[in-house]
FISEVO-567583 format. One record per residue (C-alpha): y, x, z; residue in three letters; residue number from 1. Coordinates in Angstrom, 1 decimal. Each point is the difference from the previous one (the first is absolute). Example, Ala and Ser with C-alpha at 12.3 -4.5 7.8 and 13.67 -1.06 7.14 Angstrom:
<rs>
        y        x        z   bavex   votor
     -4.5     12.3      7.8     ala       1
      3.4      1.4     -0.7     ser       2
</rs>
This chain:
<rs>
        y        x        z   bavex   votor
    -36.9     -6.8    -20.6     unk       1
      2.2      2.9     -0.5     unk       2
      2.5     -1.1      3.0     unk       3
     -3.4      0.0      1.9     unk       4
     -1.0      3.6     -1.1     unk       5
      3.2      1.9      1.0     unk       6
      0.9     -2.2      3.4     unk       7
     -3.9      1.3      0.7     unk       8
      0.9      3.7     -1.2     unk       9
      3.4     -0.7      2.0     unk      10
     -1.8     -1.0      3.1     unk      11
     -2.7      2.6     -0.2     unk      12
      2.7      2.4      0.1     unk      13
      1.6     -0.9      3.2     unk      14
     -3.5     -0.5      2.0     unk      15
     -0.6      4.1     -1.5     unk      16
      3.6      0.7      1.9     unk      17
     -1.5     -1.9      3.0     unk      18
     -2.8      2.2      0.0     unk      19
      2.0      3.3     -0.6     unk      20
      2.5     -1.5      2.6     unk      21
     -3.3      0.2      2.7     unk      22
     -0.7      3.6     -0.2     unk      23
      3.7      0.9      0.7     unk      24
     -0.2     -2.5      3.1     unk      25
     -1.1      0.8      2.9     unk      26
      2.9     -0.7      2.8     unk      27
      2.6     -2.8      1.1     unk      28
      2.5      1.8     -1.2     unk      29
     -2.0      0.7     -3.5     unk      30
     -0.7     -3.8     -0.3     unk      31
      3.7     -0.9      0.7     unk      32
      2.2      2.6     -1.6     unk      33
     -2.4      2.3     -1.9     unk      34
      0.8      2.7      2.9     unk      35
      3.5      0.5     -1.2     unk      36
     -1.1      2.0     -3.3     unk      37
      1.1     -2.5     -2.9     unk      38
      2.2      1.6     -2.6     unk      39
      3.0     -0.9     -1.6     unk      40
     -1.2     -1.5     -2.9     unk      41
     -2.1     -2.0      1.6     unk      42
      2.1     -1.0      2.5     unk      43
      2.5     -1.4     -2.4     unk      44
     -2.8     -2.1     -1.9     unk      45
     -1.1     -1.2      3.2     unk      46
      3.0     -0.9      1.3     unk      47
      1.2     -2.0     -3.3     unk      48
     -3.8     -1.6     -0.7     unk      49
      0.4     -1.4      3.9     unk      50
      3.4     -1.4     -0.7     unk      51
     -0.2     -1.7     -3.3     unk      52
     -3.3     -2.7      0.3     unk      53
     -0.6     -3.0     -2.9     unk      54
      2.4     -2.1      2.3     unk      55
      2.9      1.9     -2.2     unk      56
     -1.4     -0.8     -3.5     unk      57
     -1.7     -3.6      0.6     unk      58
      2.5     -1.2      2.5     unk      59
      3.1      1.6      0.3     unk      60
      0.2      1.4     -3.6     unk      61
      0.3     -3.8     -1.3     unk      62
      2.2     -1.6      2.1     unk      63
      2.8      2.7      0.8     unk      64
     -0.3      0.8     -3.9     unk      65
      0.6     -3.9     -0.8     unk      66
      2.8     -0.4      2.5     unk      67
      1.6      3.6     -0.1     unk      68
     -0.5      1.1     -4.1     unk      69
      0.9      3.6      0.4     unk      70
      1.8      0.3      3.2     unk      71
     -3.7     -0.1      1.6     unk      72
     -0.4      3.2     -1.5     unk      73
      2.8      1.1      3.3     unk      74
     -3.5     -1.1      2.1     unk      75
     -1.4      2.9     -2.3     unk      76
      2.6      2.7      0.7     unk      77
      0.1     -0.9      3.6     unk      78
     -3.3      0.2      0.8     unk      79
     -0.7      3.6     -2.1     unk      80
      3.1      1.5      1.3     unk      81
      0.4     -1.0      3.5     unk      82
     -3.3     -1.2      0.8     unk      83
     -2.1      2.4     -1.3     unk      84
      2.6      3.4     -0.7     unk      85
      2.3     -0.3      2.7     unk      86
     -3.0     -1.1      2.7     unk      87
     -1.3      3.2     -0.7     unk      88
      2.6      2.2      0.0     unk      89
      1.4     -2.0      3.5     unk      90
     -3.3     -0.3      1.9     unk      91
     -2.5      1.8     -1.5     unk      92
      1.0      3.7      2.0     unk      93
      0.8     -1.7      3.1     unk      94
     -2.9     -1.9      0.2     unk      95
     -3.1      2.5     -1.3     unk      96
      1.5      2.5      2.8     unk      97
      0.9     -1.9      2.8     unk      98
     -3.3     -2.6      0.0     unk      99
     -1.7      3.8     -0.3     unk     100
      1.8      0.8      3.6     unk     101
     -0.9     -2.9      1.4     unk     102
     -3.4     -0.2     -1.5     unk     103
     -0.1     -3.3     -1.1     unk     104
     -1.6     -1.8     -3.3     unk     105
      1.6     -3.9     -0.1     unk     106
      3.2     -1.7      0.8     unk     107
     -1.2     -1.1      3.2     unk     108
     -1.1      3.3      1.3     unk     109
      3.1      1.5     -1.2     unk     110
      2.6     -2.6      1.8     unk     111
     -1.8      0.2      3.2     unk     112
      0.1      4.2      0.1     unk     113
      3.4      0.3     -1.3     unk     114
      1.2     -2.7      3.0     unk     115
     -2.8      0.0      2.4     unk     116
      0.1     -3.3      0.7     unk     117
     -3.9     -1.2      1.3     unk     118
      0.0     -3.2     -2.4     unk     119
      1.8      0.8     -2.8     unk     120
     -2.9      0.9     -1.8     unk     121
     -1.7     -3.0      0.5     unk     122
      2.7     -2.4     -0.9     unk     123
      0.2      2.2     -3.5     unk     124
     -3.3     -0.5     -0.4     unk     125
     -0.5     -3.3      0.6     unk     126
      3.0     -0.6     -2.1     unk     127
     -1.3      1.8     -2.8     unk     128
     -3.6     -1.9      0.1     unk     129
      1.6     -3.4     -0.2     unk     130
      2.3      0.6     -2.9     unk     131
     -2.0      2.8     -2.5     unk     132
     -2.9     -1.9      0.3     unk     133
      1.3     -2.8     -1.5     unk     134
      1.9      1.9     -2.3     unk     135
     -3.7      1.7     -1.3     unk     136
     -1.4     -3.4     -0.5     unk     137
      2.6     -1.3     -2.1     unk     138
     -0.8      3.4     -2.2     unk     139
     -3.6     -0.6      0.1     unk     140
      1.0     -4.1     -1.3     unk     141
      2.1      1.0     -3.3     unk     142
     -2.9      2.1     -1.0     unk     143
     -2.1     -2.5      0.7     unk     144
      1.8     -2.5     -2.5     unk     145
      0.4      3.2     -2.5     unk     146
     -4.2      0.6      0.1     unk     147
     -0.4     -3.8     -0.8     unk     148
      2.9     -0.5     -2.7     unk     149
     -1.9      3.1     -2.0     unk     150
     -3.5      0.1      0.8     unk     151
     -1.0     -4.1      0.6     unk     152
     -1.2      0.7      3.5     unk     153
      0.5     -2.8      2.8     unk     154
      3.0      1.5      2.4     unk     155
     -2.4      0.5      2.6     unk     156
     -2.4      2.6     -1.8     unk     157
      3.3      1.6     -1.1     unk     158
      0.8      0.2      3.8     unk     159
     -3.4      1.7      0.9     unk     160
     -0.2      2.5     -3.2     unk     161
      3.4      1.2      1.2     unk     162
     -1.1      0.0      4.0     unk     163
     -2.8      2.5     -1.2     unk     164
      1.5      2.7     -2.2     unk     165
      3.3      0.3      2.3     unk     166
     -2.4      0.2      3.2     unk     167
     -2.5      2.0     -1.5     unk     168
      2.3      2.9     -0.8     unk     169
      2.4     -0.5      2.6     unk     170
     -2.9      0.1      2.5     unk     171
     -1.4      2.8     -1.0     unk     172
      2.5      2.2     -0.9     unk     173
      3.6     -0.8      1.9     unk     174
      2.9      1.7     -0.9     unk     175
     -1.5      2.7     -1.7     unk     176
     -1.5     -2.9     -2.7     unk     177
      3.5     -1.9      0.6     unk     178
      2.2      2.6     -1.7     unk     179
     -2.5      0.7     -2.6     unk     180
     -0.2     -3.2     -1.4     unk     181
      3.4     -0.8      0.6     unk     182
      0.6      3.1     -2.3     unk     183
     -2.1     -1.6     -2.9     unk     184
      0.7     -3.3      0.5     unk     185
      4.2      1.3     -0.2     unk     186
     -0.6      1.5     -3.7     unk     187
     -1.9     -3.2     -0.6     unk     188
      3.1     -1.8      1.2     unk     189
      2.6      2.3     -1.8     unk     190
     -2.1     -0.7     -3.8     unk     191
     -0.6     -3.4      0.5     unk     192
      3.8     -0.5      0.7     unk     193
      1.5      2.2     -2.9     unk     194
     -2.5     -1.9     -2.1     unk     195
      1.1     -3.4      1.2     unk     196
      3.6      0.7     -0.9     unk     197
     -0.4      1.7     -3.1     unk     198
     -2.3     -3.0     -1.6     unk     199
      2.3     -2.9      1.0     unk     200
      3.7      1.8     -0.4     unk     201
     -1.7      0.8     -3.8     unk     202
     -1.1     -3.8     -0.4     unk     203
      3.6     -1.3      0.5     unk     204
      1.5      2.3     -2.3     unk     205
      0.9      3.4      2.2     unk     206
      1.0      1.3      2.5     unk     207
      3.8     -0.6     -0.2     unk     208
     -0.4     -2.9     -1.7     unk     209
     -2.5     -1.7      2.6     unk     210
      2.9      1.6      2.7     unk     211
      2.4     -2.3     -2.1     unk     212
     -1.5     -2.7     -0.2     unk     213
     -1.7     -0.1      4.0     unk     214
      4.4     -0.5      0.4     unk     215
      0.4     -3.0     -2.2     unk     216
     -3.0     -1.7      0.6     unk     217
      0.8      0.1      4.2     unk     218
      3.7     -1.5     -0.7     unk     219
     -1.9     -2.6     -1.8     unk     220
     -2.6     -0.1      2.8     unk     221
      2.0      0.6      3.0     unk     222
      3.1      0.9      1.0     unk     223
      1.3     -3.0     -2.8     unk     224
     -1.6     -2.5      2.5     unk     225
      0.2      1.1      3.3     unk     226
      1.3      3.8      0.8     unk     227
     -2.6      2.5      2.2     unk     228
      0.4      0.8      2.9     unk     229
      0.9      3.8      0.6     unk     230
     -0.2     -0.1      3.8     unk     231
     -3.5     -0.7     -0.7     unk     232
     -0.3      2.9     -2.3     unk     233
      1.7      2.4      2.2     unk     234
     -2.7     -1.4      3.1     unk     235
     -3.3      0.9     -2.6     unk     236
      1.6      3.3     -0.4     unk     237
      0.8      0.9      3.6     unk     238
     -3.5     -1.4      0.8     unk     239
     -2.4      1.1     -2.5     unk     240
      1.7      3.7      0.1     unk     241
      1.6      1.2      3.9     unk     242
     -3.2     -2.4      1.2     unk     243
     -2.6      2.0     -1.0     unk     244
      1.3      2.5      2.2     unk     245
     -1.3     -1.9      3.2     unk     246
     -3.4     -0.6     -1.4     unk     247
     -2.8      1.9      1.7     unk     248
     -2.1      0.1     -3.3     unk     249
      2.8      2.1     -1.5     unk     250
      1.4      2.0      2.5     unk     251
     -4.4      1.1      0.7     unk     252
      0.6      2.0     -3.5     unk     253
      3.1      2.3      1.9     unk     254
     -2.9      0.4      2.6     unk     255
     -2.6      1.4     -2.7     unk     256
      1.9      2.6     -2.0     unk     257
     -1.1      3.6      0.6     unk     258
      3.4      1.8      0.4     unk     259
      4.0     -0.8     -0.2     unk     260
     -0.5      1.9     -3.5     unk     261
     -1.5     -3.3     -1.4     unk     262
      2.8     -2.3      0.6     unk     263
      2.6      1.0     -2.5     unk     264
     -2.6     -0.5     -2.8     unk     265
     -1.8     -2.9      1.2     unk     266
      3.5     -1.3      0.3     unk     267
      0.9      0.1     -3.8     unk     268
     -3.8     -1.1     -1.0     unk     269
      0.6     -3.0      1.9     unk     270
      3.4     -0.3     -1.6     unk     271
     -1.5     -0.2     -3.4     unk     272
     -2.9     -2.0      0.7     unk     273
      1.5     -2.4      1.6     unk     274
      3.2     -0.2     -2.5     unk     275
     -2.9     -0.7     -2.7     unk     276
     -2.5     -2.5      2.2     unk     277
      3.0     -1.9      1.5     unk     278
      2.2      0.0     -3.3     unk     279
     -2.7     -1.1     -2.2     unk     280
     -1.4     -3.1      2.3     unk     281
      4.2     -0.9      0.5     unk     282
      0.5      0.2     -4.1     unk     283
     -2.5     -1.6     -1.0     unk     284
      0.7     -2.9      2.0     unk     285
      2.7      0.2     -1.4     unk     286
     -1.2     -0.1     -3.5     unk     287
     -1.2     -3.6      0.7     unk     288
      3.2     -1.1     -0.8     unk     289
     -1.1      0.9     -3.9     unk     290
     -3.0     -1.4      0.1     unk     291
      0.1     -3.1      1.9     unk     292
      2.5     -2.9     -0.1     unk     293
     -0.4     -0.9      3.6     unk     294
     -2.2      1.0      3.1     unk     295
     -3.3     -1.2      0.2     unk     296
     -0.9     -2.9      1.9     unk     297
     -2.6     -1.1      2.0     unk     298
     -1.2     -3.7     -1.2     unk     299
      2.4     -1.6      2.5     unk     300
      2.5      1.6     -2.2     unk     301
      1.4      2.6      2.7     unk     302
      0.8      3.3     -0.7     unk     303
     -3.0      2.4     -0.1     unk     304
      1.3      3.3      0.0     unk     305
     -3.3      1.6      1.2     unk     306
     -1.2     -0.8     -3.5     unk     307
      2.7      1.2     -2.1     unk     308
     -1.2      3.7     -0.5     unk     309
     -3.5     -0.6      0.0     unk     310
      0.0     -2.7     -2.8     unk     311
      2.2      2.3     -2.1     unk     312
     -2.0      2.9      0.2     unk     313
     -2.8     -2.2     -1.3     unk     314
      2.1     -1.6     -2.5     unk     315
      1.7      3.5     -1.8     unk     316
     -2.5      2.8      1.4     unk     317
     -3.3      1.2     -2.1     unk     318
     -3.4     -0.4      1.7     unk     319
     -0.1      3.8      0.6     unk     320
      3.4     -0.3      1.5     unk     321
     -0.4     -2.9      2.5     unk     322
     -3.4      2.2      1.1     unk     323
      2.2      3.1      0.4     unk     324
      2.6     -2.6      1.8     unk     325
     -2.8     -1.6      1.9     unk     326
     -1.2      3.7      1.7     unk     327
      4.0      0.8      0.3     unk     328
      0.1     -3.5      2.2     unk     329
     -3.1      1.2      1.6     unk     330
      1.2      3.3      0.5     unk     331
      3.4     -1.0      1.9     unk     332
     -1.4     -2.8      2.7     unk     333
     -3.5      2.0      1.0     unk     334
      2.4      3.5      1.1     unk     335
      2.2     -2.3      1.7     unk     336
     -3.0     -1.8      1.7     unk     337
     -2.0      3.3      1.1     unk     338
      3.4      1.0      1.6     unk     339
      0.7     -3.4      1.9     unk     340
     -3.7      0.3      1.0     unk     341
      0.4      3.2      1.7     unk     342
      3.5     -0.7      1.8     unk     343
     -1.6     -3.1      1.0     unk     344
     -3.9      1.8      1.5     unk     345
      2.0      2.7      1.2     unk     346
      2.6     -2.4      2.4     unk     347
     -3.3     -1.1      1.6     unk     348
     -2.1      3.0     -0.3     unk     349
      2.4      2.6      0.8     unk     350
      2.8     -1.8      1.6     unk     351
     -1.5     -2.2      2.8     unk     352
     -4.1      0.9      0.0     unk     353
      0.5      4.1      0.0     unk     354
      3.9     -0.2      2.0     unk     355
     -0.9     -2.7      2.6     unk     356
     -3.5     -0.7      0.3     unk     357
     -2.0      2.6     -0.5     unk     358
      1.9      4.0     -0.6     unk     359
     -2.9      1.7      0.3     unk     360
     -1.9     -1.4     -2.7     unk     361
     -1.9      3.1     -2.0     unk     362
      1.1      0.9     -3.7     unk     363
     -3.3     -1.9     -1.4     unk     364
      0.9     -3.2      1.6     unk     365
      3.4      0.1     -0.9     unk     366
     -0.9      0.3     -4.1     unk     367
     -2.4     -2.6      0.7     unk     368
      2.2     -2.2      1.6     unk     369
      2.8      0.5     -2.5     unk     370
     -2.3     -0.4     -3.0     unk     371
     -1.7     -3.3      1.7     unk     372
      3.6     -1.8      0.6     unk     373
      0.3      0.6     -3.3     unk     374
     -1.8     -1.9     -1.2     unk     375
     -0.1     -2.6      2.4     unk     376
      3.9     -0.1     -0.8     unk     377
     -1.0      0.0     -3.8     unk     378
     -2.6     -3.7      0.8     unk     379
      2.7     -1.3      1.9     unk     380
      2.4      0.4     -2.9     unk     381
     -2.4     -1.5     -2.3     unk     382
     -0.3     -3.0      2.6     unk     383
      3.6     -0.6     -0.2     unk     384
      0.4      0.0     -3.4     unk     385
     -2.8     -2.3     -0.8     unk     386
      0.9     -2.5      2.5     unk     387
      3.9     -0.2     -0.4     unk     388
      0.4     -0.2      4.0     unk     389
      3.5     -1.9      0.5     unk     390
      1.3      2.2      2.6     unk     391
     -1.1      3.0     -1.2     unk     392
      1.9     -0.5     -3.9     unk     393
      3.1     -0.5      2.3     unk     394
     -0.8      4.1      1.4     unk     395
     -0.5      1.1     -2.9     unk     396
      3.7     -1.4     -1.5     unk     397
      1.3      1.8      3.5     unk     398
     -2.2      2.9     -0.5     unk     399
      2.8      2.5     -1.7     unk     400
      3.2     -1.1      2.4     unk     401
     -1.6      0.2      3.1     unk     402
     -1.6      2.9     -0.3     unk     403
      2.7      2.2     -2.0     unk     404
      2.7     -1.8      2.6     unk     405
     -2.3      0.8      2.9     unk     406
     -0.6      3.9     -0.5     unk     407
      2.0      1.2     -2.4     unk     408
      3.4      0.6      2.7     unk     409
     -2.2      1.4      2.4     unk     410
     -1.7      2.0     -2.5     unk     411
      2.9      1.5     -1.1     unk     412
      2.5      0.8      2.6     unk     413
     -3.4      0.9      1.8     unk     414
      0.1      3.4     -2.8     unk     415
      3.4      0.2     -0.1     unk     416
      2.2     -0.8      3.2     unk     417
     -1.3      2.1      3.4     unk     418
      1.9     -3.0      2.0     unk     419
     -2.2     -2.8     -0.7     unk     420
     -1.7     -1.6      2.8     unk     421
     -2.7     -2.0      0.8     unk     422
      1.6     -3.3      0.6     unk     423
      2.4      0.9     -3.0     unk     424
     -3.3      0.2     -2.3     unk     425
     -1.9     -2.8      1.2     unk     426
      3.7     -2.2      0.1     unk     427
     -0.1      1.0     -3.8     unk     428
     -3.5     -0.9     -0.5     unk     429
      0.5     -3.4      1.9     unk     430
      2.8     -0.7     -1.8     unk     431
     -0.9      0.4     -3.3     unk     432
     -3.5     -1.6      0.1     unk     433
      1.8     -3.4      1.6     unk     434
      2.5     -0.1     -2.3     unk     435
     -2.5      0.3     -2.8     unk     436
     -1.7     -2.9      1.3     unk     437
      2.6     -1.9      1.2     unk     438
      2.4      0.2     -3.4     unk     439
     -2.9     -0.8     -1.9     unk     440
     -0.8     -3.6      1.8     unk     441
      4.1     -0.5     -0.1     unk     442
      0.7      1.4     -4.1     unk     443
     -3.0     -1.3     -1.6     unk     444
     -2.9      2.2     -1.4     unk     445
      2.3     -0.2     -3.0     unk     446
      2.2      2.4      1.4     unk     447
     -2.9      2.2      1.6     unk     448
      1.5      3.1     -1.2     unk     449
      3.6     -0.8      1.4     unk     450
     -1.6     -0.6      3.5     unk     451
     -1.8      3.0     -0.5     unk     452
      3.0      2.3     -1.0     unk     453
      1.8     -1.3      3.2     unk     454
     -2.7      0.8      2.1     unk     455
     -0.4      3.5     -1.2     unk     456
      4.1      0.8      0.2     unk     457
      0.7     -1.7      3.7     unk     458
     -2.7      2.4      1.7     unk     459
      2.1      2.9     -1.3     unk     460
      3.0     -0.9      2.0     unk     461
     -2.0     -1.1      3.2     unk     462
     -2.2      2.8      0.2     unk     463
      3.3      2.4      1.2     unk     464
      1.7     -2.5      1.5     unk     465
     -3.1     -0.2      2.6     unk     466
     -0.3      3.5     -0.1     unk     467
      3.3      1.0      1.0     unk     468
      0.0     -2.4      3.1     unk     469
     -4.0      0.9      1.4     unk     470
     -0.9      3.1      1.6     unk     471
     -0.7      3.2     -2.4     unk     472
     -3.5      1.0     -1.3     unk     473
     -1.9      2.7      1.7     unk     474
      1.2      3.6     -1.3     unk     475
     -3.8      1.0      0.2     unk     476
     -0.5     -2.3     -2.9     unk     477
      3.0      0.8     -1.7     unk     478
     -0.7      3.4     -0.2     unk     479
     -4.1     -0.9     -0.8     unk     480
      1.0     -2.8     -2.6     unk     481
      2.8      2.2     -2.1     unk     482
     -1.3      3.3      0.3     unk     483
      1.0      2.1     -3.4     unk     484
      2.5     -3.0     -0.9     unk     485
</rs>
């Protein structure tokens, strides 16, 4: 009854942002990016509650901690220093002022202005829709399991209950409600974390101790029957931390912020947030080597590493605790939805209905257009995740790789390097989204994160070696594009 209580108080909470998010909205541009006006701290909350969803504590939390013991913690470091610090010290100036001189909102809008090429935008947005929407429905499907585990609720009511509170705020209130909540939801995060740790190191003895004894128990576990494999480690890290940089639902927050004044602090808020978030899911899968003798299985007897962290937390956490845990889970997947949700409305909305379609649309329609793909994009989600489409599993397992090896050289040397071309760009894109497909068929879904590393690195090299052989960009744009650079 209590869990019910404060996941009702919880939810009331974020419909009140939605609503507070409505009066603030009242343009594309309002809707999308809260009209460039978010500050720093907000930023950096919103920008490490989008990265960080319940896929790191349920899934990846328990299996890298069981296979890795502390060296997952590197995952940690990597992710909080160069995927959250260094992104924003890298792209974050570069990319609020230059999508400013261009005048674009999305990734899309942004590759097509900065190489004026006629169907680069729609490529990027087609792109985007295939891959993120998957991605948001395999969000919506670990909460779904998380509702029924705590409350007794079929999956499918689970499903809807979660349908309606992220579409009702998210509807109504964009951005503007998106940042808000992501700010609450990020000190919900940061508590239920620091709790987490503090509770389970103290059940097994300490904090040096439990570091002691995560070492002893993984030779026993691991590495004295079959050794890790590193490469793999050194993949998750390049993944999980440079590919964030190519995903449009975290380069959106460089859009947002209200000045270059912003970045250096939201840079270090990220920092620490994400050093605690990240470190505490990585350690306290790593903590399972204390409390559990070997993984859990499924009743075939295979390894269920989805379960690990879940079924501890139940085991060694207090009541009050696992409620506290249960909003943190909550907290971490709905900020990552509501931000896949509006990359994915606005590649449709923005990118091929306003670009191609219709350009003159009027500011009304385009907030109601924006806030109705929404939550179309939000049903469709919950379709996919209720009915386990084959295919569709397979996108979301190519989600991160293709669309971090599609954008992120273009992206980047699109900021940085005045030579780029056209054909050099979408070469890189090309590039890196068939490798990404193609590597994953040929290595195994095993070794997703491999393929995906490759197919983020090769577009880096291709990219110039393109560029230096086609015909130079327009100095109109040049000029336009890096004005005050």
């Amino acid at each position: 009854m209590a869990s019910i209580i404060v996941v009702s108080f919880f939810v009331i909470v974020m419909i009140a942002a939605g609503f507070w998010g409505m009066t603030k909205t009242k343009t594309l541009n309002d809707f999308f990016i809260g009209s460039r006006s978010i500050g720093p701290w907000v930023s950096a909350f919103a920008y490490g509650t989008a990265y960080f969803s319940a896929v790191i504590f349920i899934g990846f939390a328990g299996k890298l901690g069981w296979g890795y013991g502390l060296n997952a913690l590197w995952i940690a470091l990597g992710n909080a220093f160069l995927g959250a610090f260094l992104a924003w010290i890298v792209l974050g100036r570069r990319t609020r002022r230059m999508t400013q001189n261009l005048d674009v909102v999305t990734m899309p809008e942004f590759l097509q202005e900065r190489y004026r090429g006629k169907y680069f935008k729609i490529i990027a947005a087609v792109v985007i829709f295939l891959f993120l929407l998957p991605y948001a429905a395999s969000v919506f499907k670990g909460l779904g399991y998380l509702f029924e585990v705590n409350f007794n609720i079929s999956f499918n009511t689970a499903l809807l209950i979660m349908v309606a509170i992220t579409g009702v705020y998210l509807i109504m209130g964009g951005y503007f409600a998106v940042t808000i909540t992501d700010f609450i939801q990020g000190f919900v995060m940061i508590i239920g974390a620091v709790l987490m740790v503090v509770i389970l190191t103290g059940k097994a003895g300490g904090l040096v101790a439990s570091i002691q004894q995560i070492s002893l128990n993984y030779h026993t576990h691991i590495t004295s029957v079959s050794p890790p494999n590193y490469l793999m480690l050194a993949a998750l890290v390049f993944m999980t931390s440079f590919g964030a940089w190519g995903l449009p639902q975290m380069v959106q927050k460089f859009y947002s912020i209200k000045d270059e004044k912003v970045i250096k602090i939201a840079a270090f808020a990220t920092l620490g947030f994400a050093l605690i978030i990240a470190g505490s899911a990585y350690f306290t899968g790593a903590l399972a080597h204390i409390f559990f003798e070997a993984p859990v299985t499924f009743a075939s007897g295979a390894p269920n590493f989805d379960a690990m962290i879940p079924e501890l937390l139940i085991k060694y956490l207090p009541e009050g605790i696992m409620l506290v845990i249960l909003l943190l889970i909550l907290s971490a997947s709905m900020s990552t939805l509501s931000a896949l949700v509006l990359v994915s409305a606005s590649s449709v909305a923005i990118d091929l209905y306003k670009g191609h379609v219709n350009p003159n649309i009027s500011k009304n329609n385009s907030v109601f257009m924006m806030r109705f793909l929404s939550g179309l994009f939000i049903l469709i989600s919950y379709f996919i995740a209720r009915y386990e489409i084959s295919f569709i599993i397979t996108l979301m397992s190519l989600s991160w790789g293709v669309i971090s090896g599609g954008f992120l050289a273009p992206y980047v040397y699109g900021i940085y390097w005045k030579r780029t071309t056209l054909i050099g760009a979408k070469a890189g894109m090309f590039s890196g989204i068939i490798l990404a497909i193609s590597l994953f068929y040929i290595l195994g879904p095993a070794k997703a994160p491999l393929a995906s590393s490759i197919a983020i690195i090769v577009p880096f090299f291709v990219v110039p070696l393109v560029s230096l052989f086609t015909k130079k960009p327009n100095p109109r744009i040049i000029v336009k594009a890096f004005k005050g650079i």
